[in-house]
N, C-alpha and C positions, 0 to 999 in steps of 0.2 A: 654272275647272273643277276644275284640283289643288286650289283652295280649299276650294271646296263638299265634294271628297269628303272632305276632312281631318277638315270639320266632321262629318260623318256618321258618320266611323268611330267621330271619337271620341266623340257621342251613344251609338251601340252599343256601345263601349267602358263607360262612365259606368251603362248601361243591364245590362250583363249585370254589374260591380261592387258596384253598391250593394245589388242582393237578395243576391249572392253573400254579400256582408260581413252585411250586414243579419240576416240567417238562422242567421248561425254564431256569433250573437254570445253569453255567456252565458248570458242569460237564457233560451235556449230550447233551454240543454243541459239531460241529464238529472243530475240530483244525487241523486237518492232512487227507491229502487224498494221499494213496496211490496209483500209478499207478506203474499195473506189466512191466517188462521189455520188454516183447512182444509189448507191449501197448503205444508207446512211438512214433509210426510212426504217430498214430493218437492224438501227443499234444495237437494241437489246438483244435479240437473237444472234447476230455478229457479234457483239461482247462476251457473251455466253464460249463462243467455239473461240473466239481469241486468249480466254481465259484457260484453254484446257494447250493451246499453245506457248503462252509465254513463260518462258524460261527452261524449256523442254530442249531436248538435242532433236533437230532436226531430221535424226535417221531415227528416231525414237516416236515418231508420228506417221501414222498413216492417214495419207493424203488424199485419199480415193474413201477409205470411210466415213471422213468430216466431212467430204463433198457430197457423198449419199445423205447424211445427216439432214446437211440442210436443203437437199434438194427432196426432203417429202416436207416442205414447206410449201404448201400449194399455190400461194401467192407469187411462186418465184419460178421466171419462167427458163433461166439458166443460171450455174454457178461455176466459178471458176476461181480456184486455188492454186498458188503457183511461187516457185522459190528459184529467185533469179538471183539476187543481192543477198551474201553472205548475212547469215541473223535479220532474215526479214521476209517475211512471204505477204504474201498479196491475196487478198479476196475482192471476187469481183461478183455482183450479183445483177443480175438483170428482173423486174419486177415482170408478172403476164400485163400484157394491155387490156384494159377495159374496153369488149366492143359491145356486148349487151346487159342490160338488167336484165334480170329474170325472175318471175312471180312462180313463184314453185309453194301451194297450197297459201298459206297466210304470209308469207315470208318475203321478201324480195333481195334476191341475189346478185351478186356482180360475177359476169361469165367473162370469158376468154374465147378467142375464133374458133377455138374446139368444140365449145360448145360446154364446159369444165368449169363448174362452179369452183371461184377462190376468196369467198370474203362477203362482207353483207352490204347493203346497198349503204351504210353511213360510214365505211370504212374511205371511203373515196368523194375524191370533190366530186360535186352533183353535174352531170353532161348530159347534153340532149342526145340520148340515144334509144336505139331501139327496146318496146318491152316485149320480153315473148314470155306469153301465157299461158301456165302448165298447173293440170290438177295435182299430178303426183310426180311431173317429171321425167316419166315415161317416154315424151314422143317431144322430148327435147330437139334432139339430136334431128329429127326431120325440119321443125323448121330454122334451125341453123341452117341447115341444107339449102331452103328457099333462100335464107337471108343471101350468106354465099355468093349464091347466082345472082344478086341485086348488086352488091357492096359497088361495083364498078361506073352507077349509072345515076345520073341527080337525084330523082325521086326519093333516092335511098334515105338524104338525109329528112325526108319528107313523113319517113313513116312514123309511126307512133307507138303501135301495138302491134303485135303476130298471134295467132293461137287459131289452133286446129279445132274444127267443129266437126269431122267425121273422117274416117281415113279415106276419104277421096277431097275432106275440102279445109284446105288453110286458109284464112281470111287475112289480109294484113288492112289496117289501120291507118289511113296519113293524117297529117295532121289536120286537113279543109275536111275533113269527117268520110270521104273518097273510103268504098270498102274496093278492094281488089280479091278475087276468088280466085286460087291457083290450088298446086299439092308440089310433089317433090318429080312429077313428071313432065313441068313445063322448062323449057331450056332458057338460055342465057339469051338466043338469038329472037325469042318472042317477047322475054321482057323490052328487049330493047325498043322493038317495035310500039309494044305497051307503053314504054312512057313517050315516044315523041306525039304518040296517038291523046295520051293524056296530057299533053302541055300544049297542043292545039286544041282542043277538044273545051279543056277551061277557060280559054281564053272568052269562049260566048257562052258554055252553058255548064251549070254544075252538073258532078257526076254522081251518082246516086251507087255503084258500081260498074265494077269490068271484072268479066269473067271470063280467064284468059285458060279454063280448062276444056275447050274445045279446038275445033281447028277454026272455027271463023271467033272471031273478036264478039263478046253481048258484054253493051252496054246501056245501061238504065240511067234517066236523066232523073235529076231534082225538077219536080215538079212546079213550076211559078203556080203563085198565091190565086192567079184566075184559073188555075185548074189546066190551062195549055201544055 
């Protein structure tokens, strides 16, 4: 009976040995980590997670928790880790795009389409884009919304400023000084109308605004210097 069980242990023994050794042996450390060329802004933070990789056994890494790691990097708008070539995994990272500044109390922010503050406005080269104007950031997310419904059509690149002055009224800002009055319940099919109205419209006379929150079009001129 002491026989039998000697033999058993040592079967289990032999058994939980040979994947242990097996697994750790070089060829299935890591020796190279690739980083894509995208990927290269964010070094330090990449060198960091390559460092807790290299020289490791590849079955000895969990692949899905370094990709969590670095995906609560807010600047980063996808990450991708991956082990194709014996002793070498790949990191790929995609950065958010810059589509608005955002003036959030004394501060000025770099947003994403979501509307998702990731970075401050000196983190990134300087681009003519839209600013939208929030006391406390609260009523972001609405005029992202109007933005949205714009992005498709010229004027877009025309604007300047965004910022809500009552919850029925968002102003947006171009850059010829042009106030436009809408909210988040005018559609895509009325701006469009809105801007061919405003690129005939300037061509003889400036616009003082257009107030695209009714059903008929109110438009107020610049007044010429005789008072006409």
């Amino acid at each position: 009976m002491l026989l039998r069980l000697s033999f058993i242990s040592l079967i289990v023994w032999f058994l939980y040995r040979i994947p242990s050794e097996f697994l750790n042996l070089d060829i299935f450390k890591i020796k190279k980590i690739n980083i894509g060329e995208n990927s290269k802004i964010f070094n330090e933070e990449l060198s960091a997670v390559a460092e807790k990789m290299y020289d490791k056994s590849i079955w000895q890494l969990d692949m899905k928790k370094l990709k969590r790691e670095l995906s609560k990097d807010v600047r980063l708008e996808s990450v991708e880790i991956s082990h194709e070539r014996m002793g070498e995994v790949d990191i790929k990272v995609e950065e958010k795009k810059l589509l608005y500044y955002a003036q959030i109390g004394e501060r000025i922010y770099l947003m994403d389409k979501r509307g998702e503050v990731f970075g401050y406005f000196n983190e990134r080269e300087k681009r003519s884009l839209p600013l939208l104007v929030s006391g406390d950031g609260k009523n972001v997310s609405s005029l992202v919304e109007v933005l949205s419904n714009l992005q498709e059509y010229a004027f877009y690149d025309s604007i300047s400023q965004i910022y809500e002055v009552d919850s029925n009224r968002i102003d947006i800002i171009l850059v010829d000084g042009t106030k436009i009055f809408t909210n988040t319940a005018v559609d895509k099919k009325k701006y469009k109308v809105a801007m061919a109205l405003y690129f005939e419209v300037i061509k003889q006379k400036r616009i003082a605004y257009m107030d695209l929150r009714f059903q008929d079009f109110i438009i107020r001129y610049v007044e010429d210097d005789d008072g006409r």
